[in-house]
N, C-alpha and C positions, 0 to 999 in steps of 0.2 A: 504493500500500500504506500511506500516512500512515493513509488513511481507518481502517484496522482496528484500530490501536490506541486512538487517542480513540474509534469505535466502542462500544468497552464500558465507559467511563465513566457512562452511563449506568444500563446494568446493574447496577454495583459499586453505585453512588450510592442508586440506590431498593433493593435487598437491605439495603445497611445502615441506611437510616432504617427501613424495612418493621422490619427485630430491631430496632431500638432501643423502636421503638412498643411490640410485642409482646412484647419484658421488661419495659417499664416496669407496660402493663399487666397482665402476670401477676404482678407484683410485688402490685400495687396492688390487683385483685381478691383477692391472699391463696388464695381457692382451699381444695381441703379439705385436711384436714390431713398433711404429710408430703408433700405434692406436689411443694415444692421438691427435695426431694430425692433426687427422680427425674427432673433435665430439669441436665443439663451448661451451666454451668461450674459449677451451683450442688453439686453432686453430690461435686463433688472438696474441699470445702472443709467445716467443722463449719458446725451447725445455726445458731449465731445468727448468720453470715457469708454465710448461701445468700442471702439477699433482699441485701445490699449486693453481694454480687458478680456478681451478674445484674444490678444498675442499673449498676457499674461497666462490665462489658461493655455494657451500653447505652450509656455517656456515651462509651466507646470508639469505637466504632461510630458515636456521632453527628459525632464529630471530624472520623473520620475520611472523613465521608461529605461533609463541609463542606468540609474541606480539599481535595478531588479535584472540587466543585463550583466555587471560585471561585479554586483556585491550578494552577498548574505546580511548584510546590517538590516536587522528589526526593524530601523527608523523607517526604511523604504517600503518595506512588506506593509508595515502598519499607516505610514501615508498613504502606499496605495489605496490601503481599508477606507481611510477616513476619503481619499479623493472618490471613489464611487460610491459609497455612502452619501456622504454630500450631494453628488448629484444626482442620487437618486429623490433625494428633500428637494432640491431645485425643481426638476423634472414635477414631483405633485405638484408644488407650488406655479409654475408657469401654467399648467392645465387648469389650476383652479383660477387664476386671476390674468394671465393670457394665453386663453385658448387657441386664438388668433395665429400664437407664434410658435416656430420648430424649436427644438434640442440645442440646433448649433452644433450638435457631438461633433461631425467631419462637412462645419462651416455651413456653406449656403447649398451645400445636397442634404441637409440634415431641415430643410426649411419646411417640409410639413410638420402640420401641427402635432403635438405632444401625445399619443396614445397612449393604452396600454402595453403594445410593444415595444416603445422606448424606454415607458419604467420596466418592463419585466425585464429587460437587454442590462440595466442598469442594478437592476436586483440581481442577475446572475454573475456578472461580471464581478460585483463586492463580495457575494459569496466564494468565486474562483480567487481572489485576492486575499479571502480570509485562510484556505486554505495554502495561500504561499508561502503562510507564515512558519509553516512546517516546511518547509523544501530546505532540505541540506545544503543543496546546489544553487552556487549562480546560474541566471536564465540562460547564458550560450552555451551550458553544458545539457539542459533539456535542446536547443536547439539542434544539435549534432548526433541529440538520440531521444529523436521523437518519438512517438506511443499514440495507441489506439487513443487513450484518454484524451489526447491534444486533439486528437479529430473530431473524436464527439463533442467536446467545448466549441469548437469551429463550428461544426452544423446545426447546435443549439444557438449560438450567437447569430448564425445567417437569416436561421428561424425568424431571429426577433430585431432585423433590421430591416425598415420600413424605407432605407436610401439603395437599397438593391431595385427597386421597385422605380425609383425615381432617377438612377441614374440609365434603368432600360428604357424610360420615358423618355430621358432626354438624347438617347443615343436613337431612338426611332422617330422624335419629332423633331430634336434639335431646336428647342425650341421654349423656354420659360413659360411656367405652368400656365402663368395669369397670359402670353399670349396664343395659346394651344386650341384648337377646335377642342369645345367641350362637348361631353354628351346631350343627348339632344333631352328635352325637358322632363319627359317622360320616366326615361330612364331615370335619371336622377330623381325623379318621385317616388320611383319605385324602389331606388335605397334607400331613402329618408323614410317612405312606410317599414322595410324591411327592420330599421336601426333601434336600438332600445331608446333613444332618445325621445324616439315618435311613440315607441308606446308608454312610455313613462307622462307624455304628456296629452295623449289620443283623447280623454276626456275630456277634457280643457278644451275642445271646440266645438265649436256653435255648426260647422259645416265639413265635407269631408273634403271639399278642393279650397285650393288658395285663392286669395281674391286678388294679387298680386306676387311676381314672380321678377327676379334681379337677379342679376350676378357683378357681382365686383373682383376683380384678381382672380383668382383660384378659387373662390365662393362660388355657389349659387342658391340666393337668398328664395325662400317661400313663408309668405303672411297670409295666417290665419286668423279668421274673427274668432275670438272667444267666448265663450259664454257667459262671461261677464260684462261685457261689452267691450274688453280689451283686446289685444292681440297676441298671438303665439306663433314667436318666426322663427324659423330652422335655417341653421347654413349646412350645407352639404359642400364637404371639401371635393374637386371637380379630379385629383389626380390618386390612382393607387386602386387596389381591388376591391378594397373595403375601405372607401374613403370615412373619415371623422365627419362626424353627425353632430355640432351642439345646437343649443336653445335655450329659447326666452321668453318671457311673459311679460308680459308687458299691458300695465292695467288701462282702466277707463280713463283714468286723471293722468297716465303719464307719466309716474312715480314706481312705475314695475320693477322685477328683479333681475334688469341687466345689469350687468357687471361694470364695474365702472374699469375701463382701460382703453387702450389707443383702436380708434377704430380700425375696423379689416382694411377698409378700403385705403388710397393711398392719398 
């Protein structure tokens, strides 16, 4: 059982230079405008601090990726813990107050919004970390003698990445989501009724079609009347197989339970 903890040193090691890369260059690309400020850590912090603090988390992540390649010191193993732990708290916290915005994990291919397979990616990865703490060997000694165990870590981890999805997207359209042919409206209604969102909130309307239909970016907005005389509008995220479903209520007076944060659109 030695084997399976140095095992996933490997893992750890390539994810975190893989984000390091991928902030640096989204940093560096620039991007169109306001982009930072829809891809986590950059998201939590004001405007002229989003590009430093995605290199910062890059230079993080480079450390930390060095230290677990050529050392055995604790400090690293248990950083690593606390660096995927932490962003596993991030990762809730951006879904509950910007749902709007991606992960950030490997920069602006990380730019859809927050699901459950980016926190389950995030909870498996600090569990794989917890276990390194047990690894006798430094990481380029697993890498020269890799193991079954290091491949199942690989195919659980692909499992739960939602940027494999979005970088086939962009190698067959070429093309940023928000100016992409989306699916035709239909479609899209029939994932929004498919979603738990829709039936967590299916009571809540007065009618079973929308009386108003939008898309902005990557969104496509549907408003419903409610039965209280307010409204219940669903965004349907437009890219990925199971795209993200949220919602809102939104009362008679205008005082409803949206969330207060930067709107979708740009």
């Amino acid at each position: 059982m030695t084997l399976v903890p140095a095992s996933q040193l490997p893992v750890l090691i390539v994810l975190l230079v893989l984000g390091t890369v991928a902030k640096v260059a989204t940093v560096r690309s620039g991007g169109e405008p306001g982009a930072l400020s829809r891809l986590g850590p950059a998201v939590l912090v004001p405007g002229r601090l989003q590009a430093p603090a995605l290199v910062a988390c890059a230079v993080g992540e480079l450390v930390l990726a060095a230290g677990l390649l050529v050392s055995t010191a604790l400090v690293f193993r248990w950083a690593t813990v606390m660096f995927f732990a932490m962003s596993t708290y991030v990762l809730l916290e951006l879904r509950r107050r910007r749902p709007d915005a991606g992960c950030g994990c490997f920069g602006d291919v990380s730019a859809a919004p927050v699901g459950v397979r980016s926190i389950g990616r995030t909870v498996v990865l600090t569990g794989m970390a917890v276990l390194t703490v047990w690894a006798e060997v430094p990481g380029w000694v697993s890498f020269v003698q890799p193991s079954w165990w290091m491949a199942a870590g690989v195919a659980l981890l692909l499992l739960l990445s939602p940027e494999l999805e979005e970088m086939v997207d962009r190698v067959r359209f070429r093309a940023p989501c928000e100016q992409r042919r989306a699916p035709a409206e239909n479609v899209t209604l029939a994932r929004l009724r498919s979603s738990g969102p829709w039936r967590a909130h299916e009571d809540l309307l007065a009618a079973p079609e929308p009386y108003d239909i939008w898309r902005e970016l990557c969104w496509r907005f549907f408003a419903f009347a409610g039965k209280d005389g307010g409204d219940v509008v669903f965004a349907v995220y437009l890219s990925g197989r199971r795209p993200v479903v949220r919602a809102a209520v939104v009362s008679a007076e205008g005082t409803g339970s949206l969330p207060s944060y930067t709107p979708i659109s740009a």
